[in-house]
VEXRO-143623 format. One line per field, with one value per residue: residue in three letters; chain; x, y, z of N, C-alpha, C, CB in turn. Coordinates in steps of 0.02 Angstrom, whole numbers, padded with zeros to 5 digits. Glycine has a CB too. Example, Ala and Ser with C-alpha at 12.3 -4.5 7.8 and 13.67 -1.06 7.14 Angstrom:
2
aa c(ala	ser)
ch c(A	A)
n.u c(00660	00642)
n.v c(-00284	-00112)
n.w c(00390	00354)
ca.u c(00615	00684)
ca.v c(-00225	-00053)
ca.w c(00390	00357)
c.u c(00660	00645)
c.v c(-00165	00002)
c.w c(00390	00394)
cb.u c(00565	00704)
cb.v c(-00224	-00030)
cb.w c(00452	00286)
This chain:
90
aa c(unk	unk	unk	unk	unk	unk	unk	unk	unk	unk	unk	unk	unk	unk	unk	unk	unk	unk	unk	unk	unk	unk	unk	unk	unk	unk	unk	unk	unk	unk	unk	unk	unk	unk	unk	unk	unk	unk	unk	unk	unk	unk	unk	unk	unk	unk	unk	unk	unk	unk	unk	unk	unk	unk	unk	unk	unk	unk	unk	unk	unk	unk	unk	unk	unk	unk	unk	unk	unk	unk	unk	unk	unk	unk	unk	unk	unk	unk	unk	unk	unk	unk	unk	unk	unk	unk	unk	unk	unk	unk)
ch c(A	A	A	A	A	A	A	A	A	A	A	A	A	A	A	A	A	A	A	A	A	A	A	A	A	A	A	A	A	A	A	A	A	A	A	A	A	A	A	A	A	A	A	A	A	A	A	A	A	A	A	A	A	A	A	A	A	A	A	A	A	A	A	A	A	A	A	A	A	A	A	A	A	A	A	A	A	A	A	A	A	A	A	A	A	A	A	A	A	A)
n.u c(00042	00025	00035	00006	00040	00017	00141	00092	-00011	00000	-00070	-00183	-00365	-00476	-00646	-00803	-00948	-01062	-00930	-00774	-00597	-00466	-00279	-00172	-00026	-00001	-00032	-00010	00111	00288	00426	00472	00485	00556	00497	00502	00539	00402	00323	00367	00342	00205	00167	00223	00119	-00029	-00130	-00178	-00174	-00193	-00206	-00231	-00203	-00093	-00032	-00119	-00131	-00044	-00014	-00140	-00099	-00006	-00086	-00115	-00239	-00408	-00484	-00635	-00652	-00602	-00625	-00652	-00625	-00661	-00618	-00480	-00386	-00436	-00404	-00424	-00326	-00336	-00285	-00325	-00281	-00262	-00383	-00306	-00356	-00407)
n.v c(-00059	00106	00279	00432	00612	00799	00890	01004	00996	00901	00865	00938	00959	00919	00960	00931	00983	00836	00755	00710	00743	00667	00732	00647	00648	00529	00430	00481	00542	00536	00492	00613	00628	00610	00624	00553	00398	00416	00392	00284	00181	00195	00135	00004	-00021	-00106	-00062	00107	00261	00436	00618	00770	00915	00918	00807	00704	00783	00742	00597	00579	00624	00541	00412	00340	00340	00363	00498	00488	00440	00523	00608	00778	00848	00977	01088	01008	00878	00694	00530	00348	00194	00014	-00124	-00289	-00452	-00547	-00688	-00828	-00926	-01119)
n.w c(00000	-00027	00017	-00016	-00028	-00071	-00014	00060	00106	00241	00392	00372	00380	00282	00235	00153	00166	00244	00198	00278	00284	00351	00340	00392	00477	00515	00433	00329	00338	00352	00255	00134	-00015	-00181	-00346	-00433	-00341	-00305	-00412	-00459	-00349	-00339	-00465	-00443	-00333	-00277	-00188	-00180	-00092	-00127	-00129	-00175	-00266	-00346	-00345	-00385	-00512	-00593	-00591	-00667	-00781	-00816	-00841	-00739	-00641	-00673	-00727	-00675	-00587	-00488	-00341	-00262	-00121	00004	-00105	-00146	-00253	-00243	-00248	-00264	-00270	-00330	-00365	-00428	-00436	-00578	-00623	-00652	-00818	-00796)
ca.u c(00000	00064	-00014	00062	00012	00041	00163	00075	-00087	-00016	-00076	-00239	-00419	-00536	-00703	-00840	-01031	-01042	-00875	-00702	-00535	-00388	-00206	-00134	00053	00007	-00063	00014	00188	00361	00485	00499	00510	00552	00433	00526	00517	00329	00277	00399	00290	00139	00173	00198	00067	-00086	-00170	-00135	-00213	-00180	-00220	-00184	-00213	-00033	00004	-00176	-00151	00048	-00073	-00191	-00051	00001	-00117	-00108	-00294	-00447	-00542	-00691	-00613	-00567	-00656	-00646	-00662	-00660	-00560	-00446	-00422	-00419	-00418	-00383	-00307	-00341	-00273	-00341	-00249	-00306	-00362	-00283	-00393	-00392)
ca.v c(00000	00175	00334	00503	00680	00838	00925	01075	00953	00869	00904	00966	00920	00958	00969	00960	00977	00787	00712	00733	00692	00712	00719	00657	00615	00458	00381	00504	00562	00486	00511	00659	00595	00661	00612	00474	00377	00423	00350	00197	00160	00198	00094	-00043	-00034	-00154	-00019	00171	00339	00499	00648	00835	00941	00925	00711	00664	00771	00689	00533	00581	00622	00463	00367	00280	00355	00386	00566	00473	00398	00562	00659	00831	00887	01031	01099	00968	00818	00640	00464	00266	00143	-00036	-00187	-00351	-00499	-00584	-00749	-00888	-00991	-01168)
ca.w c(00000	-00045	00034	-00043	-00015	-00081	00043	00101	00135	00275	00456	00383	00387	00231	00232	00117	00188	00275	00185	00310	00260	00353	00289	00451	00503	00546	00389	00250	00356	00346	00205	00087	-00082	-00247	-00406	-00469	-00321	-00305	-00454	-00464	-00298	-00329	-00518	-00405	-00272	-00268	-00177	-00154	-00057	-00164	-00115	-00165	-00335	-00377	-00376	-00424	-00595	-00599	-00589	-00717	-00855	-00813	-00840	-00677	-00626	-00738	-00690	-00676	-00502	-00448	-00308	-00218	-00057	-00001	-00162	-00143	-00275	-00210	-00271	-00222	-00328	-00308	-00419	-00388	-00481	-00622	-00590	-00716	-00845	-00818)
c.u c(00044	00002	00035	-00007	00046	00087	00133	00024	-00070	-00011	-00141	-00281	-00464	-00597	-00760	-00915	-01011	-00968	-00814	-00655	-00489	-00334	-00181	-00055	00063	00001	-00016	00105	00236	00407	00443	00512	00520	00500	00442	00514	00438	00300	00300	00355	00221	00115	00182	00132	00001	-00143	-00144	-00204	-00184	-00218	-00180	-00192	-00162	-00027	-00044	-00164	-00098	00008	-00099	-00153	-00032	-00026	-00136	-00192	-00335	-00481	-00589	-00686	-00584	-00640	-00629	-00670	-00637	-00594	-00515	-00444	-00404	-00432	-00380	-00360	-00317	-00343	-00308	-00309	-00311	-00312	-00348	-00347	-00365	-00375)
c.v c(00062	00226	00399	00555	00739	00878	00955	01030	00928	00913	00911	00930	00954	00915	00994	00930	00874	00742	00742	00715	00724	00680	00704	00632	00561	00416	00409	00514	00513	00524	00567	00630	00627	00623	00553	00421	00361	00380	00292	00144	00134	00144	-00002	-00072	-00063	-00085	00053	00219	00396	00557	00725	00858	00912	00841	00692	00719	00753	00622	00515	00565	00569	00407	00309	00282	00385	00452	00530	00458	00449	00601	00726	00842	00944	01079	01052	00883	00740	00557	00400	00242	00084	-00076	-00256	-00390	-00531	-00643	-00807	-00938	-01077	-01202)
c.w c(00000	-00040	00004	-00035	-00057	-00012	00101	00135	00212	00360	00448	00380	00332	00243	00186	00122	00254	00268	00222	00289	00305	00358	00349	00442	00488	00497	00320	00285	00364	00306	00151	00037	-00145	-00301	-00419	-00419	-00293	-00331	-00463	-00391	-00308	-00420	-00513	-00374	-00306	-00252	-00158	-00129	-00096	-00150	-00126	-00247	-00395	-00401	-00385	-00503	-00595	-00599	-00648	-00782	-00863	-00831	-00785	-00659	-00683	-00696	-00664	-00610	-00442	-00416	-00260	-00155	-00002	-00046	-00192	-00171	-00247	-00231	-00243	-00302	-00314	-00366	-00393	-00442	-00526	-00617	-00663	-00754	-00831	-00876)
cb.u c(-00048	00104	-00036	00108	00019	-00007	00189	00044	-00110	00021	-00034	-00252	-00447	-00517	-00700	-00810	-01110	-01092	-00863	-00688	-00507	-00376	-00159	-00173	00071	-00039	-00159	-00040	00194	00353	00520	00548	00470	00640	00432	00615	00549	00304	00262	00519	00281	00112	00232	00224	00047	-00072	-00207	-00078	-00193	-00188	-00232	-00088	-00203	00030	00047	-00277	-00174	00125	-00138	-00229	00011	00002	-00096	-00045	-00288	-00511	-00585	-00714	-00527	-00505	-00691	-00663	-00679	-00671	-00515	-00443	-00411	-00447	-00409	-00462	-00244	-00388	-00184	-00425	-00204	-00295	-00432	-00223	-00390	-00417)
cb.v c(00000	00175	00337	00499	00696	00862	00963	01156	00869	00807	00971	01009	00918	00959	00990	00959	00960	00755	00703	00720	00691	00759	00786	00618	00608	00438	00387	00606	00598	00407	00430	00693	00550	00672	00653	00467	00384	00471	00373	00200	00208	00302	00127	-00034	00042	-00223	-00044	00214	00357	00489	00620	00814	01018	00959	00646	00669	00826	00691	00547	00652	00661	00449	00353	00306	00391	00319	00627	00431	00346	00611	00624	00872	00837	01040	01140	00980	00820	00654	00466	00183	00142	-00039	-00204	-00371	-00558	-00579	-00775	-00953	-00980	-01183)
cb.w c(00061	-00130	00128	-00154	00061	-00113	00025	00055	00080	00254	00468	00353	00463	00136	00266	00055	00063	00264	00108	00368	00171	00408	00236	00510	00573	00598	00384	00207	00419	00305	00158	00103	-00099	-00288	-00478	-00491	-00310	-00330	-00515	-00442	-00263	-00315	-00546	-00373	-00226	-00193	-00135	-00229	00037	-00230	-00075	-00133	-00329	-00323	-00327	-00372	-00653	-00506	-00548	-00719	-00865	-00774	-00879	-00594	-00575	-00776	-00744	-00723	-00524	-00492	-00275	-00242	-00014	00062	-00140	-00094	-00348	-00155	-00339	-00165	-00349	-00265	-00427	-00366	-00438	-00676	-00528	-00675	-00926	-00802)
């Protein structure tokens, strides 16, 4: 699993009408990363947390995430990723 944030995001709490999110320490904080390791991660990962204007559209260009998968809240864009294996023909 791979959680990434935009920088500035973390610490905070957005809010939009009933939906909460927040960017905490605990779930998004650790290492500082530059891009390349970002996406060699998250190109890996089974499942990921994304969060933040900036690495969900670095995402998008990518192709890693479809818009359609993407949501906002309060301003702020946010999407999962989740692979599940393919299961083999007999």
């Amino acid at each position: 699993m791979v959680a990434v944030c935009d920088k500035d995001l973390l610490g905070k709490r957005l809010c939009d009408g009933d939906l909460k999110l927040e960017v905490s320490d605990r779930f998004y904080g650790g290492d500082l990363v530059d891009e390349g390791a970002v996406f060699s991660a998250l190109e890996k990962a089974s499942i990921a947390n994304i969060i933040g204007n900036v690495i969900v559209g670095k995402a998008l260009e990518r192709s890693l995430i479809s818009c359609l998968g993407v949501i906002e809240v309060g301003g702020v864009k946010h999407a999962q990723i989740v692979s599940l294996p393919r299961s083999k023909k007999p």
